[in-house]
C-alpha positions in Angstrom: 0.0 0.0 0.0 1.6 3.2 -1.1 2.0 5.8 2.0 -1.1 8.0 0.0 -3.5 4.9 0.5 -2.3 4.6 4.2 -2.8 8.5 4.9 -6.1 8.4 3.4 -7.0 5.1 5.6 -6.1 6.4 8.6 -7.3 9.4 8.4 -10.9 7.7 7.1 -10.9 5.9 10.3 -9.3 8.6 12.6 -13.4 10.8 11.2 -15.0 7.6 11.9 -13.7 7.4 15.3 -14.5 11.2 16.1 -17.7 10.7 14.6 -18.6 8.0 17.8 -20.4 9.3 21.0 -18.9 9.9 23.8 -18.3 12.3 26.7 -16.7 14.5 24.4 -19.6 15.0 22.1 -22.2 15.1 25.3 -19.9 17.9 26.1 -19.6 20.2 22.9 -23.5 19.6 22.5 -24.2 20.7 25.9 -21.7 23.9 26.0 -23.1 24.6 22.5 -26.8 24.2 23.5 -26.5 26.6 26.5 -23.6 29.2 25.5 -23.0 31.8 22.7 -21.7 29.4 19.4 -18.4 31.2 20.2 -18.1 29.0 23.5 -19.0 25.6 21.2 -16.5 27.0 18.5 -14.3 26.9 22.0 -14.9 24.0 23.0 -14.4 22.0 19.6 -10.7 23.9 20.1 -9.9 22.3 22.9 -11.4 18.7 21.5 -9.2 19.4 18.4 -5.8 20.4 20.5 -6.6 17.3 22.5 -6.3 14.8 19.7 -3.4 16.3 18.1 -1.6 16.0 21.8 -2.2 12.3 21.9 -1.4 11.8 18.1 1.7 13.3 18.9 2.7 11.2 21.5 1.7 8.3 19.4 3.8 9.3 16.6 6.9 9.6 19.3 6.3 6.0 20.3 6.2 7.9 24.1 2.2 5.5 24.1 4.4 2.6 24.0 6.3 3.8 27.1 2.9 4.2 28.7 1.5 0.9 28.2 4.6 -0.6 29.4 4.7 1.3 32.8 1.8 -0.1 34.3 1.2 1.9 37.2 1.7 5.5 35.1 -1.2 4.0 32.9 -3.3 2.9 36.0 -2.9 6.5 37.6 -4.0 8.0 34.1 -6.8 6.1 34.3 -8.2 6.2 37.3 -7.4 10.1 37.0 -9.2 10.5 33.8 -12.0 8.6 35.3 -12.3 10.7 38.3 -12.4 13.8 35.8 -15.3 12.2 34.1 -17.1 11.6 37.0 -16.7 15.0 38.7 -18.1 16.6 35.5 -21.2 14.3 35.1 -21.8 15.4 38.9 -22.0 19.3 38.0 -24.1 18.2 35.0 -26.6 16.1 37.1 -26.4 18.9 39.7 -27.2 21.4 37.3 -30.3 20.3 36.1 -33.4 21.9 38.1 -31.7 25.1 37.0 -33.2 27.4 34.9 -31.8 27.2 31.2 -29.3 30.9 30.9 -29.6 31.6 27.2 -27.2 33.2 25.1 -27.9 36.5 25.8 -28.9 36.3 29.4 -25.3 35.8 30.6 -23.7 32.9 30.0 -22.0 30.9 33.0 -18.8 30.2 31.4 -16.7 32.3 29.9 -14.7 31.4 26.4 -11.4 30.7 27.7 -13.5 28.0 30.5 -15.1 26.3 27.5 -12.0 25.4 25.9 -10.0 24.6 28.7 -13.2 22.2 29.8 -13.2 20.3 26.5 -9.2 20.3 26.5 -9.0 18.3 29.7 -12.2 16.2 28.5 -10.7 15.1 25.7 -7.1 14.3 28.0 -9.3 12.6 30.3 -9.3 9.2 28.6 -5.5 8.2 28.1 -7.3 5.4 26.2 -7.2 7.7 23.5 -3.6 7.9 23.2 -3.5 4.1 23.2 -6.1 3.8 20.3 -3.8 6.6 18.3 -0.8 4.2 18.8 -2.3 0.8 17.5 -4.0 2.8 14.3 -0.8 4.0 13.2 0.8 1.0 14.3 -1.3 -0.8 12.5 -1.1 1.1 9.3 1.8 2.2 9.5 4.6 1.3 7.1 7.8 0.0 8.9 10.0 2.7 7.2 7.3 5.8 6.8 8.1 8.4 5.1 8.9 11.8 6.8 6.1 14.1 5.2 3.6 11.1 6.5 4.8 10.8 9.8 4.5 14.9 10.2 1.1 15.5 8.2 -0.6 13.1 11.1 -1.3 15.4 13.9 -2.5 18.1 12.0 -4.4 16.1 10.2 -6.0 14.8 13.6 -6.7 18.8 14.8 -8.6 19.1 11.5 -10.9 16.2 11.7 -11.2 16.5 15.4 -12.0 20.5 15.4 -14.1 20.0 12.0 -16.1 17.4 13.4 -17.3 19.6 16.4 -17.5 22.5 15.4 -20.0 21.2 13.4 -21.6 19.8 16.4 -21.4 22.6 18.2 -22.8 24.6 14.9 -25.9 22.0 15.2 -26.8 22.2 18.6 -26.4 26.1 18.8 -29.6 26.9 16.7 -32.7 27.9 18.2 -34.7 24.8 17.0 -32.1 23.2 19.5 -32.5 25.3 22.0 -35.4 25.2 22.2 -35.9 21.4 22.1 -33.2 21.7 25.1 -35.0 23.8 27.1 -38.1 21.8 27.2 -36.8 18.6 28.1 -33.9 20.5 30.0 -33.8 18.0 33.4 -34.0 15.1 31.3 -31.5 15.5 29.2 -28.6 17.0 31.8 -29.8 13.6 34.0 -28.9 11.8 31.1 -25.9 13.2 29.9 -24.8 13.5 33.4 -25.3 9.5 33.6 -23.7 8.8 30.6 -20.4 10.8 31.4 -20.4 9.3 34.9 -21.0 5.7 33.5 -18.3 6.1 30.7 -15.5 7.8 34.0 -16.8 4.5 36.2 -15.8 2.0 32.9 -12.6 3.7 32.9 -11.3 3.4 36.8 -13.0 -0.2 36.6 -11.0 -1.0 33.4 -8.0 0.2 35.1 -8.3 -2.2 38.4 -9.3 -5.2 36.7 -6.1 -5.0 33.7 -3.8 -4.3 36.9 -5.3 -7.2 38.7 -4.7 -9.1 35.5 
């Protein structure tokens, strides 16, 4: 396979990937759904900065390092975990309270939203481990240079484009407005789903240290 096909594979499965839900995407909906689009815009920043980290690391082989220290990985994960859970608590928490609008004062300010999606994204060193068996996988043995560095920008564009454009969805009125309606519901259940998927990770991490 010429290193064209394999840039084109990857990348095809790296959109596939960022295409999957997960507490990243309950997150860049919700700040999206409640905030000025700037803060969504944000947000998919942070998501996109995120990505390219871990693709980094993955391309430096430092992933390798990390799955071969097992307690660096275990901490990572339980830490990430913890993370998870403490933000599916403020979303749960948050969910009697009356929706603030764009334009009514939002709660966050830019620099909050992309910071918050940032360390979302960093949350899951899983991530970084997923990064590392894709191009490991796909990967020649002897890549070329220009391949090698194309990869993590690549990852920022797929990973920004793809939520901005969630965050460009979930910021219309219709949206909103939809949001505001069902408002408890759908915090509750955000805020369980980001608190199940921070649970799976610090169980994951026990039970492959146990093993």
């Amino acid at each position: 396979m010429s290193a064209i096909a394999v840039f084109f594979s990857i990348l095809g499965v790296l959109l596939l990937g960022a295409m999957s839900p997960g507490p990243s995407f309950v997150l860049v909906s919700r700040i999206a759904i409640t905030s000025p689009r700037l803060h969504g815009i944000a947000a998919a920043l942070g998501m996109g900065i995120g990505g390219t980290i871990f693709s980094c690391l993955a391309v430096l082989g430092l992933t390798a390092l990390l799955m071969q220290v097992e307690w660096l990985y275990l901490i990572l994960k339980v830490a990430g975990g913890a993370y998870l859970v403490y933000v599916a608590i403020r979303i749960w928490n948050s969910a009697s309270e009356p929706l603030a609008l764009p334009g009514t004062g939002a709660r966050m300010s830019v620099a909050r939203s992309f910071s918050f999606a940032l360390m979302t994204q960093l949350s899951n060193p899983k991530t970084a481990i997923v990064y590392a068996s894709l191009f490991a996988a796909l990967l020649p043995a002897n890549a070329p240079l220009w391949l090698l560095l194309a990869l993590p920008p690549m990852v920022f564009l797929i990973e920004t484009g793809w939520y901005m454009f969630v965050a460009t969805m979930f910021s219309t009125a219709r949206a909103r407005a939809t949001y505001a309606g069902f408002k408890a519901w759908i915090d509750r259940g955000a805020g369980a789903v980001m608190g199940a998927l921070g649970l799976k990770l610090i169980v994951e991490a026990f039970k492959t240290h146990r093993v």
